[in-house]
C-alpha positions in Angstrom: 94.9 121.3 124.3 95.6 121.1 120.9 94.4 123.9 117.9 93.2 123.6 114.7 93.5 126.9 112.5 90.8 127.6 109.6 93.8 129.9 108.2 92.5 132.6 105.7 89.4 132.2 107.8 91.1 133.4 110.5 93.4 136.3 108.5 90.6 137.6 107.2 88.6 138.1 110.9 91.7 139.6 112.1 92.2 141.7 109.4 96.6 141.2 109.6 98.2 142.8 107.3 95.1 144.2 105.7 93.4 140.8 105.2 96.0 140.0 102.0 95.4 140.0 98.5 96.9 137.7 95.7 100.5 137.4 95.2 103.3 138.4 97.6 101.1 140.2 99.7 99.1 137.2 101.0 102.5 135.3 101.3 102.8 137.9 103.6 99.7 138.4 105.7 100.0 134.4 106.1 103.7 134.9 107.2 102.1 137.8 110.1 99.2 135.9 110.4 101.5 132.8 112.0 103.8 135.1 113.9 101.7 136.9 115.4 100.1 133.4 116.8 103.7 132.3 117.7 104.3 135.0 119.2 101.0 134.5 122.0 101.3 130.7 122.6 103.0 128.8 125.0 105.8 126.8 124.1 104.1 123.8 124.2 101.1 125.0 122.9 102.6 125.5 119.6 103.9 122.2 119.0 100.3 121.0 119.1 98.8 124.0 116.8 98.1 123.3 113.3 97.2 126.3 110.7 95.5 124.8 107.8 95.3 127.1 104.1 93.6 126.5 101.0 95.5 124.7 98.6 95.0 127.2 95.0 97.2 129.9 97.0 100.0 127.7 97.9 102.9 129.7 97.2 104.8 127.4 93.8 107.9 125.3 95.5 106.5 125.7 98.9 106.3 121.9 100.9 102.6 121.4 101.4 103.8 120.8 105.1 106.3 122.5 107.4 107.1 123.8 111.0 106.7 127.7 111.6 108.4 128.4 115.2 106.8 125.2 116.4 103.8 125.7 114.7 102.8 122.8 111.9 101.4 125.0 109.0 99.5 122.8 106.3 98.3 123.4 102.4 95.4 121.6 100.9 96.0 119.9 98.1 96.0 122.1 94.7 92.2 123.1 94.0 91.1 122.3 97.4 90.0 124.1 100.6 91.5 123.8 104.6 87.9 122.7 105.0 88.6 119.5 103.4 91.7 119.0 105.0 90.5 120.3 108.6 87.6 118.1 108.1 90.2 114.9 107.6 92.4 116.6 110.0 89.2 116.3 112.8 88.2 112.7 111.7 91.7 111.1 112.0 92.4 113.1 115.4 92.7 110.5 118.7 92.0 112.7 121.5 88.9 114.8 119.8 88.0 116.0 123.0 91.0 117.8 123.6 90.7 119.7 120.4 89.6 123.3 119.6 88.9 124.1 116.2 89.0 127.5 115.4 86.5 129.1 112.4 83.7 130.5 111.3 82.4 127.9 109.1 79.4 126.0 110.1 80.4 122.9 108.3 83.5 122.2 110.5 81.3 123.7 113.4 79.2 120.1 112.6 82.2 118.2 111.9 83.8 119.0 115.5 80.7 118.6 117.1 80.6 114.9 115.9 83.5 114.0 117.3 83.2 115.5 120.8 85.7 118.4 119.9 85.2 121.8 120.4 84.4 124.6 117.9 84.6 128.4 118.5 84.1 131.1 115.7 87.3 132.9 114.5 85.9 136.2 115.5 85.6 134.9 119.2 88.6 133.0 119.4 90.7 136.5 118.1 89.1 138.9 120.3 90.7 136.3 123.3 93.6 135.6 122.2 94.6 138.8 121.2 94.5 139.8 125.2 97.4 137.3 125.4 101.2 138.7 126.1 103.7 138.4 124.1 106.0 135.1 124.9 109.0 136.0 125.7 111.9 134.0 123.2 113.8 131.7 125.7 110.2 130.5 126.8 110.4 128.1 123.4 112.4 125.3 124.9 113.4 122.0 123.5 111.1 119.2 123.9 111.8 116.9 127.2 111.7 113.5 123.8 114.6 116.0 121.6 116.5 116.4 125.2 116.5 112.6 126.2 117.6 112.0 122.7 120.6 114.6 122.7 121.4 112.8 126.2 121.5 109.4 124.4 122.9 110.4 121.6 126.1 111.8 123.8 126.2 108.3 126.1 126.4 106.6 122.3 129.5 108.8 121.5 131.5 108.5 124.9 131.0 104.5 125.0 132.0 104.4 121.3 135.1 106.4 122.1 136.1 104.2 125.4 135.5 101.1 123.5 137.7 101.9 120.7 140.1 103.0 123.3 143.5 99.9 123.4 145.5 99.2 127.0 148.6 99.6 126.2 151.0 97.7 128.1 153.9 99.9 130.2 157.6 99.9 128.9 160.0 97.6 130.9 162.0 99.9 133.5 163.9 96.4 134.4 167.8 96.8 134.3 169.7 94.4 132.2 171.4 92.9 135.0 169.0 91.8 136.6 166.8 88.8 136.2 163.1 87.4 137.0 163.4 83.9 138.5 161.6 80.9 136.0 160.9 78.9 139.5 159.6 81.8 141.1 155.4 82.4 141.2 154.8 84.3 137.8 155.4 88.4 138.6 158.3 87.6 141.3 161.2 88.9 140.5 164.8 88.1 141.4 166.3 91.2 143.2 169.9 89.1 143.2 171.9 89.4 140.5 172.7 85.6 138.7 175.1 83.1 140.1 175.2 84.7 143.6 175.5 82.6 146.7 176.0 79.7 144.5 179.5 78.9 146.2 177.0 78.4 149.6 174.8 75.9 147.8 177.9 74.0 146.7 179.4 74.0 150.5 182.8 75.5 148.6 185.8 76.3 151.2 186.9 80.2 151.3 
């Protein structure tokens, strides 16, 4: 089931960090705001949660998208709401029906509704969630698509090292005196030392 996250809509039914004001301290009711959510979800539930914020209190030098504990946090563009966004966010979404968008605003409340989603006031959705316990940390694995890809990833580097990997071929341990045998079958070799028993060939006297 995936989440969307009216953000500040949702700070300010929570009241986190005493609902924020401007300047560092809404930096960082947003920053408890998303921990305290990453803290309650599932594993997998956060890689499908998206916390969407109005884009005039983007914090200057901030990307207007990035991952907070598995949780994809989003800006608005400057001088625009998360209901804009949220509202693109809905429309542009493939599985609608497994989506819960969470806030208080009756416009998105219409704009989920259209597409078969599901919308639930912030002040709802908190008083729920907030009966959640606390994850604990080795519950945030690695996705099964990252593990498969560390797996390839380390096949790749094994066949690259045996394939740059030369035979080499073994030293000779063959004495001098002793010789391999031209009209012998290629890998015989001679165990007789040269010239002996040649007297017998020629049929030479003692």
């Amino acid at each position: 089931m995936a989440l969307i996250i009216d953000g500040y809509n949702l700070l300010n039914a929570t009241g986190i960090a005493g609902g924020g004001t401007a300047g560092s301290s809404l930096a960082q009711s947003r920053a408890a705001l998303l921990d305290f959510l990453a803290a309650r979800l599932a594993a997998a539930d956060r890689y499908t949660t998206t916390v969407v914020f109005d884009g005039r209190n983007a914090p200057p030098g901030l990307a207007p998208t990035f991952i907070h504990r598995g949780i994809t946090v989003r800006f608005a563009r400057p001088h625009r709401e998360a209901d804009d966004l949220i509202e693109e966010l809905i429309r542009s979404d493939t599985s609608p029906r497994r989506l819960t968008v969470v806030s208080s605003d009756h416009r998105l409340h219409r704009a989920a509704r259209r597409r078969r989603a599901t919308p639930i006031d912030s002040e709802v959705w908190f008083r729920q969630f907030e009966k959640r316990p606390i994850q604990p940390v080795e519950s945030v694995a690695v996705p099964d698509e990252a593990a498969s890809q560390l797996a390839s990833a380390e096949l790749d580097e094994w066949l690259r090292i045996f394939s740059d990997a030369t035979i080499r071929p073994e030293s000779s341990s063959q004495p001098a005196d002793r010789s391999v045998d031209e009209s012998a079958p290629s890998g015989f070799e001679n165990p007789f030392p040269p010239g002996y028993a040649e007297d017998l060939l020629r049929g030479d006297e003692p």
